[in-house]
C-alpha positions as a printed Julia matrix, in Angstrom:
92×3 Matrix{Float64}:
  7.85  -14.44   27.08
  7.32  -13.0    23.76
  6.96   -9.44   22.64
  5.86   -7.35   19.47
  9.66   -7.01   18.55
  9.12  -10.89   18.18
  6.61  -10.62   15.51
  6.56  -10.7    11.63
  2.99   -9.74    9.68
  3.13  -11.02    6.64
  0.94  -10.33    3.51
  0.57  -11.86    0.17
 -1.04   -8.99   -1.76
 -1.71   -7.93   -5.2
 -2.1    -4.05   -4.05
 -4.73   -3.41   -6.52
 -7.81   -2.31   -4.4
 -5.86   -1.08   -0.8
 -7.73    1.07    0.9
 -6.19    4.24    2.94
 -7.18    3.24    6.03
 -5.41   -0.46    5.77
 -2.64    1.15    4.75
 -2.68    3.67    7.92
 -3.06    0.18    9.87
 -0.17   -1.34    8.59
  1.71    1.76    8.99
  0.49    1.72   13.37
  1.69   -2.01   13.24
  5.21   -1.01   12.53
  5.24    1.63   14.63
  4.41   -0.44   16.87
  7.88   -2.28   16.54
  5.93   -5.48   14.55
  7.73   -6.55   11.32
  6.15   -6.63    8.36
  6.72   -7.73    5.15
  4.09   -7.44    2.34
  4.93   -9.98   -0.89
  3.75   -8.97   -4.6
  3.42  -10.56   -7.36
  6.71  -10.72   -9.68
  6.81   -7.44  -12.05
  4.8    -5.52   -9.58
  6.78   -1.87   -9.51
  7.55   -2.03   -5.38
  8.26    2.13   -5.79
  4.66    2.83   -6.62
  3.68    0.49   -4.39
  5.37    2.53   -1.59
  3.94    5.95   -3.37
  0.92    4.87   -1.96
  1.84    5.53    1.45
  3.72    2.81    3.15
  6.35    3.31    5.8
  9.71    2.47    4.03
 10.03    0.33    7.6
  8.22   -2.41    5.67
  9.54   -4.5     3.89
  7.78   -5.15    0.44
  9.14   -7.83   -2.03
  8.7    -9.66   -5.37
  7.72  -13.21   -4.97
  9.04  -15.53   -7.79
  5.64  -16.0    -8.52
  1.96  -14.7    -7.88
 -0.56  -16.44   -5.49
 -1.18  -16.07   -2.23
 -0.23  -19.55   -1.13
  3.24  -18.91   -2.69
  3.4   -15.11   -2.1
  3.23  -15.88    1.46
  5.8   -19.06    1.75
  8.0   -16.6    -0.28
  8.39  -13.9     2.29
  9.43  -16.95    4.79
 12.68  -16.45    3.67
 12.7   -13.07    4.87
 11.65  -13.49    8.41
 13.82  -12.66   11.5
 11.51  -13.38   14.19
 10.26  -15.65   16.3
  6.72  -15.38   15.66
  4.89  -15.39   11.88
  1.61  -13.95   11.85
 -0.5   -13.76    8.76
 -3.02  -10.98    7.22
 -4.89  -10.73    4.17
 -4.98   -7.13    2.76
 -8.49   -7.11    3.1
 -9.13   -7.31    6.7
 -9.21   -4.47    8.9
C-alpha cells in the first residue's frame, strides 16, 4: 500500500506567470507530506523564485536545459520516492 510520503510532484516550469493561489496549492501539497520538486530553466535565479512564496520544503532546481520535456526528465534524478506524479504550473 502506498501513501503520500510515497509521492514526488514534479513540475517543469518557467515561473513567469504563477499565480498566488497555485503557489498556496503547492505549498498544501507539501504539507501534506508529498514531495515536490519544481525544475527551471538554467540561469533562472532559484532565490527569487522562492521570494515568491514557496515553502523552502520544495525542492526547486536548474535543469541543464529549458523545456518541459527535459525540465521534467531532469528532476528524475532527484526523486526519492516510489511514486512520480506530474503537474503543469498551470493547472489548479
Amino acid at each position: 500500500m502506498f501513501s503520500l510520503h510515497d509521492i514526488t510532484l514534479i513540475v517543469p516550469s518557467i515561473v513567469n506567470n504563477i499565480s498566488q493561489k497555485w503557489i498556496y496549492q503547492i505549498n498544501d501539497f507539501c504539507k501534506n507530506s508529498i514531495s515536490i520538486i519544481i525544475s527551471v530553466p538554467p540561469c533562472m535565479d532559484i532565490k527569487k523564485i522562492y521570494d515568491k512564496g514557496f515553502s523552502k520544503e520544495i525542492l526547486i532546481i536548474n535543469s541543464d536545459k529549458k523545456g518541459q520535456v527535459y525540465q521534467r526528465q531532469f528532476a528524475y534524478k532527484y526523486t526519492k520516492t516510489k511514486l512520480i506524479m506530474h503537474m503543469d504550473d498551470d493547472i489548479f
